[in-house]
C-alpha positions in Angstrom: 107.8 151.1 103.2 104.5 152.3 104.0 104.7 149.1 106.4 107.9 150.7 107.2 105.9 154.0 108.4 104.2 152.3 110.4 107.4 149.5 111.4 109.0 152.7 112.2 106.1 154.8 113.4 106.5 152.3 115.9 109.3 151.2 114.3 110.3 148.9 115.6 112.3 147.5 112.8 111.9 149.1 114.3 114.3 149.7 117.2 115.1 150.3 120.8 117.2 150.8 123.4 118.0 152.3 126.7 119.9 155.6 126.1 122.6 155.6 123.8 126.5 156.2 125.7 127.3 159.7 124.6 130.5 160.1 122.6 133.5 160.4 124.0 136.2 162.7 122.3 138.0 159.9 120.9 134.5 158.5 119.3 133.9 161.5 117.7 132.6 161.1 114.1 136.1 162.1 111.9 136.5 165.2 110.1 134.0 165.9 107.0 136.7 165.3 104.0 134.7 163.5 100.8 137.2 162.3 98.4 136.9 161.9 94.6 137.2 157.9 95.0 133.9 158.1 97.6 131.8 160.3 95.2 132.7 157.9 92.5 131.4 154.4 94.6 128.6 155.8 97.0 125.3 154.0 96.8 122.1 155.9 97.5 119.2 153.6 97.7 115.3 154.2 98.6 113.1 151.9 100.3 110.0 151.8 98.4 106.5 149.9 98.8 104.7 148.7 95.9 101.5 147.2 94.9 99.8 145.8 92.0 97.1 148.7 91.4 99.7 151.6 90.0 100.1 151.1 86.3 103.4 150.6 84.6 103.9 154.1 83.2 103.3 155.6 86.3 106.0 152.7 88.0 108.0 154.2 84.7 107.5 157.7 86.3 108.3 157.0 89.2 111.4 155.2 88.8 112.7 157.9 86.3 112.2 160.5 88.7 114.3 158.5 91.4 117.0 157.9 89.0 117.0 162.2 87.6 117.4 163.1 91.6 120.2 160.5 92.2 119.0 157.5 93.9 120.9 154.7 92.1 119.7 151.4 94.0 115.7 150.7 95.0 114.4 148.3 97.6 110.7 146.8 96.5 108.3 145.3 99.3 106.1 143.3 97.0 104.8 141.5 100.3 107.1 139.0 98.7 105.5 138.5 95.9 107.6 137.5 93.2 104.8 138.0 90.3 104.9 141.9 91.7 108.4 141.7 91.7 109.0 140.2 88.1 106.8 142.8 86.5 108.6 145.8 88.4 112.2 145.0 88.3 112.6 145.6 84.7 110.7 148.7 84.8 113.3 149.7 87.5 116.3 148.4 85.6 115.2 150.6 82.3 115.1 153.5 84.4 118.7 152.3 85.5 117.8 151.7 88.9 119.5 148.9 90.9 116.7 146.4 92.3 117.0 144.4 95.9 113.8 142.8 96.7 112.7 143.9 100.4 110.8 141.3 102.6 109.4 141.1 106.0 111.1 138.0 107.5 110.6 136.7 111.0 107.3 139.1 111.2 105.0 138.4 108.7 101.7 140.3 109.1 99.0 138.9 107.2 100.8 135.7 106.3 98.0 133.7 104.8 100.1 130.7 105.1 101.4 131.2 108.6 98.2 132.3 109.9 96.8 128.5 109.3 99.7 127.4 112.1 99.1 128.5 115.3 102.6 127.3 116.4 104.4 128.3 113.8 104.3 131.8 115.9 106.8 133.3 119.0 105.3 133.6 122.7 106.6 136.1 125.2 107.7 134.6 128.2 104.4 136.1 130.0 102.8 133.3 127.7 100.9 135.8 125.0 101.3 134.7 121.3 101.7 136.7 118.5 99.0 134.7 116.6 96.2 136.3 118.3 95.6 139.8 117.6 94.9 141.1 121.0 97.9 139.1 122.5 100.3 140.9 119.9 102.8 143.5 121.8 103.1 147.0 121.1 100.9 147.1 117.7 98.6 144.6 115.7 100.9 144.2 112.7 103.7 142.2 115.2 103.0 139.0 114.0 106.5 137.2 114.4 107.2 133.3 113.2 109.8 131.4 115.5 112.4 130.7 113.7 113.0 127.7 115.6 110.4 125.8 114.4 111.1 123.5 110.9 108.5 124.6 109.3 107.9 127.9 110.0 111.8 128.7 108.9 111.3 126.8 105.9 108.1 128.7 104.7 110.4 132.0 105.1 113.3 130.5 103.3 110.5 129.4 100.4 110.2 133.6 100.3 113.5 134.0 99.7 113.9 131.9 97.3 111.1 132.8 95.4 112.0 136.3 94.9 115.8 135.0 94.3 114.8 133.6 91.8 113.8 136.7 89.3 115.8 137.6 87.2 117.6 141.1 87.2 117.2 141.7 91.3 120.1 142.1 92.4 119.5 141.3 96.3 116.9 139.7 98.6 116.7 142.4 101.5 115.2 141.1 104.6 113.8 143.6 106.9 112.7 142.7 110.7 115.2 139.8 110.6 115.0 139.5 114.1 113.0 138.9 117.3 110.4 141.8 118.7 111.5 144.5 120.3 112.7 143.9 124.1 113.4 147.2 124.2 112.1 150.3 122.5 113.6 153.2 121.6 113.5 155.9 124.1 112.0 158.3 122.0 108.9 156.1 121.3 108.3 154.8 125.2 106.0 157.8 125.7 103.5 157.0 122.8 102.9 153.5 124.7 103.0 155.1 127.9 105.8 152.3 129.2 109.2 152.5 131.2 111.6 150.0 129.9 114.3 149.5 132.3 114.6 145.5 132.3 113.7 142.6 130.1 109.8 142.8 130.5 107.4 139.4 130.2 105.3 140.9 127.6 108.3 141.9 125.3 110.7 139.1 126.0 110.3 136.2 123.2 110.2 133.5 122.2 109.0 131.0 124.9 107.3 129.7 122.2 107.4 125.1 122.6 109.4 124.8 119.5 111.7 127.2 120.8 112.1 126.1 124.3 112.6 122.6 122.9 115.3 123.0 121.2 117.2 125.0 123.6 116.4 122.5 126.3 117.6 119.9 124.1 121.4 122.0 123.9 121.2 122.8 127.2 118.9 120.9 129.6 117.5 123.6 131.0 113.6 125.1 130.7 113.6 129.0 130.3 110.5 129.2 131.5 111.6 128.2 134.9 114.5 130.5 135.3 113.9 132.9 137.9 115.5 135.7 135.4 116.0 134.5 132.2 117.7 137.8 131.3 121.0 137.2 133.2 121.1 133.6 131.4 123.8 134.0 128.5 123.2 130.6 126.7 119.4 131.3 126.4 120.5 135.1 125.1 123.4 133.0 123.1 120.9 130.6 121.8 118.2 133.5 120.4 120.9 134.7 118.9 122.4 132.2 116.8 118.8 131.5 115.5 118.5 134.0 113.7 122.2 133.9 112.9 121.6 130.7 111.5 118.5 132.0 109.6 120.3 134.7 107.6 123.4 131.9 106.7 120.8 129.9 105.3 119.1 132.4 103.2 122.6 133.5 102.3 123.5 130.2 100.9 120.2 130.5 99.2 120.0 133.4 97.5 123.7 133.0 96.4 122.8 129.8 94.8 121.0 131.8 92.2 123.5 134.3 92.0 122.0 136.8 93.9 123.5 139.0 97.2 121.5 139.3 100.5 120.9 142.6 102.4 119.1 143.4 105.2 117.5 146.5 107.1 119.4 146.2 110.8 119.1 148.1 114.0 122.1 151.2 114.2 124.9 148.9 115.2 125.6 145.5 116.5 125.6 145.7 120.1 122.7 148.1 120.4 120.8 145.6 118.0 122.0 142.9 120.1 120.4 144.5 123.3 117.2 145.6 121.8 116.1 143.2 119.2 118.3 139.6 119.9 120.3 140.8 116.4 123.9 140.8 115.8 124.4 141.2 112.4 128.3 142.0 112.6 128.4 137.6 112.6 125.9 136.8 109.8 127.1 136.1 106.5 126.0 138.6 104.5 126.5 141.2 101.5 125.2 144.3 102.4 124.0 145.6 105.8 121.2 149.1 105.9 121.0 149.6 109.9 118.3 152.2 110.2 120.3 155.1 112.1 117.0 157.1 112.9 118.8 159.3 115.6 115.6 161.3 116.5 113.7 157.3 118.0 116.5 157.3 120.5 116.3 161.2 121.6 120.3 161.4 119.9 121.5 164.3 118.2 122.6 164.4 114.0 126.0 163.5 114.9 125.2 160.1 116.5 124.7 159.3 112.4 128.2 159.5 112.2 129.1 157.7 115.3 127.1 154.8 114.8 128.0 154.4 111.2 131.6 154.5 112.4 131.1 151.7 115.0 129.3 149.6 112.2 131.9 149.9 110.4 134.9 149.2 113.0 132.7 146.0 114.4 132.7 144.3 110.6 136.1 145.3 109.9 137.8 141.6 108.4 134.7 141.0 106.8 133.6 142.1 103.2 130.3 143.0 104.1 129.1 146.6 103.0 127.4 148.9 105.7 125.2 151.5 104.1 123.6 153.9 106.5 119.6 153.9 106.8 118.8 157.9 107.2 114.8 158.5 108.4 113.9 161.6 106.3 110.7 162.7 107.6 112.6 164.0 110.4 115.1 165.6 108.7 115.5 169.6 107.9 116.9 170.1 104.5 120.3 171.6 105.5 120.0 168.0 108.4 120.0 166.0 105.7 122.7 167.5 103.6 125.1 166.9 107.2 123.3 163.7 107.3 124.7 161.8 104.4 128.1 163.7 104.9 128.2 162.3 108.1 128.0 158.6 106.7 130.4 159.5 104.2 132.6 160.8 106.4 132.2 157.7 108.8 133.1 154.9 106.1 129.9 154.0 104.9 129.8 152.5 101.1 126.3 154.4 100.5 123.1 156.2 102.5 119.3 154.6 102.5 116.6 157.1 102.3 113.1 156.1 103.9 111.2 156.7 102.5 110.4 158.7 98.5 107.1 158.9 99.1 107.1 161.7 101.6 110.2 163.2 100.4 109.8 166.8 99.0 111.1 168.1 96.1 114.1 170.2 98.3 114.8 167.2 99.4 115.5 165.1 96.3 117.3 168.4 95.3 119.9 168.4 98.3 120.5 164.2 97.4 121.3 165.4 93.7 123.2 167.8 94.7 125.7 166.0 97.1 126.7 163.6 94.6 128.2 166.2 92.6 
């Protein structure tokens, strides 16, 4: 996830929000008690990017490594590449290492493809597309397709496929399965030098034609000529369900090839919902990795256990699996040790660590050592 890095140097994801409600005493993450039955089925994945210069015995090392310190799942950004992925996944598997194929979804920078459709591409509602670089908000890489237009969906649910397709992955993850960031987290507002306190023009999408189209078509009525489009619930509603309807379809996809589908996800539903037009508590979906990066949104450790437990609560009827995204660059050594207890404690199924390549050694020691 070097993309990542920068996805969540900015992150945006990787994220956003206005400040977080504190926790009231009867939110307060439960009591740290680990039973035998939650060492036994607790899933520690990595996020990992990959390329095609690294040779395969140092893939080999690599993965062998990962497995000694106790990371038992690994998610690959090819670029979504299935060659890259086909020649890494058994490599992975050997070192017996779970493999879920990452991709970048609904922003795809340096989409060859997309780049030769200029309307395949969201618009903010100030009119700036994300197909031209220096019209791109917050950071050059935001290159975002609109998922309401035919044939921009369909070249993203060609990526699925193709990686659903290889054999011996056991998920397609999607990652930035969303719409850009309306709302950053409060911890990164200073880097940009902005004040986020209402749906801003340059950060409010997609007013793109093939968007507004479609709505207009459900609703008869052009958000482009609402006074303030962010009070309207059906155009909210309809942003929504797009990408809703989005993840359903690549669902049925990769399940048609007997594959699961995961995706990265902002901390919890209605946060994700309010900062990125996300709510993944009403996809269909296997397995959901919202990135609880506490430090972006100026939270303390504990908020790890509050918003895993309110991920949890909001899919409760549903079989999906919530696994908590932890951000360890930011994390102390005896941080992340509370870190994954704190998930654990707060009815996660597993922790997600972004990302191995700037993990120390202290720190693969502390994951090792909490599975025992």
């Amino acid at each position: 996830m070097k993309l990542k890095i920068a996805l969540f140097g900015l992150v945006l994801s990787i994220v956003s929000c206005n400040q977080a409600t504190k926790e009231t005493a009867s939110e307060e993450p439960v009591a740290t008690t680990t039973t035998e039955e939650t060492t036994k089925t607790f899933k520690y994945w990595n996020w990992m990017s990959v390329g095609h210069k690294k040779s395969d015995s140092a893939y080999t090392a690599h993965f062998n490594k990962l497995k000694s310190k106790g990371i038992d799942a690994v998610l690959l950004n090819t670029g979504a590449d299935p060659g890259l992925l086909k020649r890494l996944t058994p490599l992975a598997t050997a070192a017996g290492l779970e493999v879920h194929a990452w991709m970048f979804t609904t922003n795809r920078p340096g989409d060859s493809i997309a780049q030769q459709h200029p309307d395949w591409y969201m618009v903010s509602r100030s009119g700036k597309s994300c197909f031209k670089k220096e019209e791109r908000p917050y950071v050059g890489y935001y290159q975002w397709l609109s998922p309401s237009h035919p044939e921009a969906r369909k070249h993203i649910l060609s990526l699925v496929e193709g990686l659903a397709k290889v054999e011996g992955v056991a998920s397609v993850h999607l990652d930035y399965i969303r719409y850009p960031d309306v709302y950053l987290p409060i911890g990164l507002l200073p880097k940009y030098d902005l004040k986020q306190e209402e749906e801003l023009p340059d950060y409010d999408f997609d007013y793109s034609d093939a968007s507004v189209n479609k709505f207009m078509a459900l609703h008869h009525k052009d958000p482009r000529k609402m006074e303030n489009p962010a009070i309207d619930i059906e155009w909210k509603n309809f942003r929504l369900n797009e990408i809703r309807s989005l993840v359903n379809e690549a669902y049925d996809i990769v399940h048609k090839h007997d594959k699961k589908l995961s995706a990265a996800v902002f901390p919890y539903p209605e946060m994700a919902d309010h900062m990125v037009r996300q709510r993944w508590d009403k996809w269909n979906i296997d397995m959901v990795l919202p990135m609880i990066y506490y430090n972006f949104y100026n939270e303390e450790l504990d908020w790890i256990g509050y918003a895993t437990k309110q991920g949890v609560e909001d899919l409760q009827g549903k079989s999906t699996e919530l696994h908590t995204g932890l951000y360890t660059p930011k994390l102390s050594n005896e941080d992340l040790k509370d870190a994954i207890q704190y998930a654990k404690d707060n009815g996660a199924s597993g922790v997600a660590f972004f990302d191995d390549y700037h993990m120390t050694d202290e720190q693969f020691e502390i994951i090792k050592a909490s599975k025992e």
